[in-house]
C-alpha positions in Angstrom: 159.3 91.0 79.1 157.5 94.1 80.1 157.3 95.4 83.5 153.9 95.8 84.5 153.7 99.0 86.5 151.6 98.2 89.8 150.9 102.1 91.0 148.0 102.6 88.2 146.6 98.9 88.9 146.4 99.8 93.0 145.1 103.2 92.3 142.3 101.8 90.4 142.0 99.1 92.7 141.4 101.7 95.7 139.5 103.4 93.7 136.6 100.6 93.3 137.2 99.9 97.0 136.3 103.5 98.2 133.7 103.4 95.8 132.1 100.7 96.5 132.4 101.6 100.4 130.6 104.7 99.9 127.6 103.0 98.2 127.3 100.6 101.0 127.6 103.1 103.4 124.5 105.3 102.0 123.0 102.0 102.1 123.4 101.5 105.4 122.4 105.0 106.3 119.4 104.6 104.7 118.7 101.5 106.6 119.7 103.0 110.2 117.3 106.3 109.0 114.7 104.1 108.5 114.7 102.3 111.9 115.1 105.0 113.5 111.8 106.8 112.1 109.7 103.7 112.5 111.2 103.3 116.5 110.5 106.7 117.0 106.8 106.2 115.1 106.4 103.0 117.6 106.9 105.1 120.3 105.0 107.3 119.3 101.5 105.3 119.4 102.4 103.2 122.2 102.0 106.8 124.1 99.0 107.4 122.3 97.8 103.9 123.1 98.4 104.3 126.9 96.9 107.3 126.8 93.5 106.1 125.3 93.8 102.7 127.9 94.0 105.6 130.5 90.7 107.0 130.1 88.6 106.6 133.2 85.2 105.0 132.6 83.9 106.2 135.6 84.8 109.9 134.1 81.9 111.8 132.0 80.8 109.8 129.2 81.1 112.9 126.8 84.2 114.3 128.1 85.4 110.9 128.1 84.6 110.6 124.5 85.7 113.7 123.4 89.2 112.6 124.5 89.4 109.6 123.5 88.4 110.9 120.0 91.3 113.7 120.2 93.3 110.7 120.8 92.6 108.9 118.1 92.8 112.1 115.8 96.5 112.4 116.7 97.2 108.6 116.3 95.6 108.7 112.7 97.6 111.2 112.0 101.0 109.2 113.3 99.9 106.2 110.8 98.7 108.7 108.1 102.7 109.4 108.5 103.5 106.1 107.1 102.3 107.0 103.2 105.2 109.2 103.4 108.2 106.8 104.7 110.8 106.3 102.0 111.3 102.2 102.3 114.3 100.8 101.7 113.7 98.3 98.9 115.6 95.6 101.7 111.7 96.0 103.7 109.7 96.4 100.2 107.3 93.2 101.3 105.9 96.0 104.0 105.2 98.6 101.5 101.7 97.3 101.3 101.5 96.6 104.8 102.2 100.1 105.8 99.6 101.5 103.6 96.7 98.9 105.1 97.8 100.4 108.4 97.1 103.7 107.5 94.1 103.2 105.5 92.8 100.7 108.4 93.5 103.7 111.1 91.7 106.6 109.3 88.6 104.2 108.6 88.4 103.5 112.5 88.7 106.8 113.3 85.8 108.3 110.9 83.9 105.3 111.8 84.5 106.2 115.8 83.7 109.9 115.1 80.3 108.2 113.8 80.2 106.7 116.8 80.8 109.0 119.5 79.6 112.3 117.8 76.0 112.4 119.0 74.1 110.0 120.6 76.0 106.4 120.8 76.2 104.1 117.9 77.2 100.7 119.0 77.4 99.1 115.3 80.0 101.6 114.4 81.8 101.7 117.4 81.7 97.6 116.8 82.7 98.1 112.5 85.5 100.7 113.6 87.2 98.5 116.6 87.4 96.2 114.1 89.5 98.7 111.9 91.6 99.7 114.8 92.8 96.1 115.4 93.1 95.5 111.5 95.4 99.1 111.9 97.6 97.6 115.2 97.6 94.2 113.7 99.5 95.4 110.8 101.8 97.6 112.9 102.5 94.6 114.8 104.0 92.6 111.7 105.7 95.6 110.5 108.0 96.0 114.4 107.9 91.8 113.3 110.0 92.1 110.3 111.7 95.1 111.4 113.4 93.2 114.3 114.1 90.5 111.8 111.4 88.0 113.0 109.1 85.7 110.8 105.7 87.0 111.9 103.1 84.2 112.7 99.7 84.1 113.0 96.4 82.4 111.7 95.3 85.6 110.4 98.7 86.1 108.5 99.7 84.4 104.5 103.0 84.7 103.9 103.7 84.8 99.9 
């Protein structure tokens, strides 16, 4: 009976192990990367939403509107970020989602310069809130499934 030599089977055996340890732990890199640029990115336009909730109303009504149109310049450009964001494929079912967002915030935004650049267009202030919440409404779902919840909602169909 032959003696089967054990050294070359646990080598190759430690071998798979380190391996496959390695792969997972890019994995979870990638995974931690990507929670941390989307908590810094939720930060982010929370500021910028407390910041446009700050404006006075009593304050001029065009210096008021040109800063709450800087505002929203900086926070379309935050969500214009998201086209960019390598997803992991574990959060593929928000590719799409982050792309509405996007696409949702730089419609309310042109549609808010319409508004507010000149004299006062109510029906595109009216058509570009309705982006914004469209915009926030998907960021919401996103932080949602992010945090490992099932989001819910009327205006939500989950395939």
């Amino acid at each position: 009976m032959k003696k089967i030599q054990r050294f070359p089977i646990l080598l190759v055996f430690m071998l798979c192990a380190a391996l496959l340890t390695s792969c997972r732990t890019e994995q979870v890199e990638r995974l931690e990367h990507y929670h941390a640029d989307m908590s810094r990115f939720f930060d982010t336009v929370s500021a910028y939403h407390n910041s446009i909730n700050a404006i006075e109303e009593t304050a001029d009504a065009k210096e008021a509107a040109g800063e709450f149109l800087r505002l929203l310049d900086g926070l379309q450009q935050e969500f214009s970020s998201l086209r960019n964001v390598p997803i992991p494929d574990e959060y593929a079912s928000i590719a799409d989602l982050m792309l509405d967002a996007a696409d949702s915030m730089e419609e309310a935004t042109r549609l808010y310069h319409e508004a507010y650049d000149g004299p006062f267009r109510e029906v595109k202030a009216e058509q570009a809130r309705i982006w914004y919440n469209r915009a926030n409404r998907c960021i919401q779902v996103i932080r949602q499934v992010l945090r490992g919840e099932t989001p819910a909602g009327e205006d939500l169909i989950i395939r």
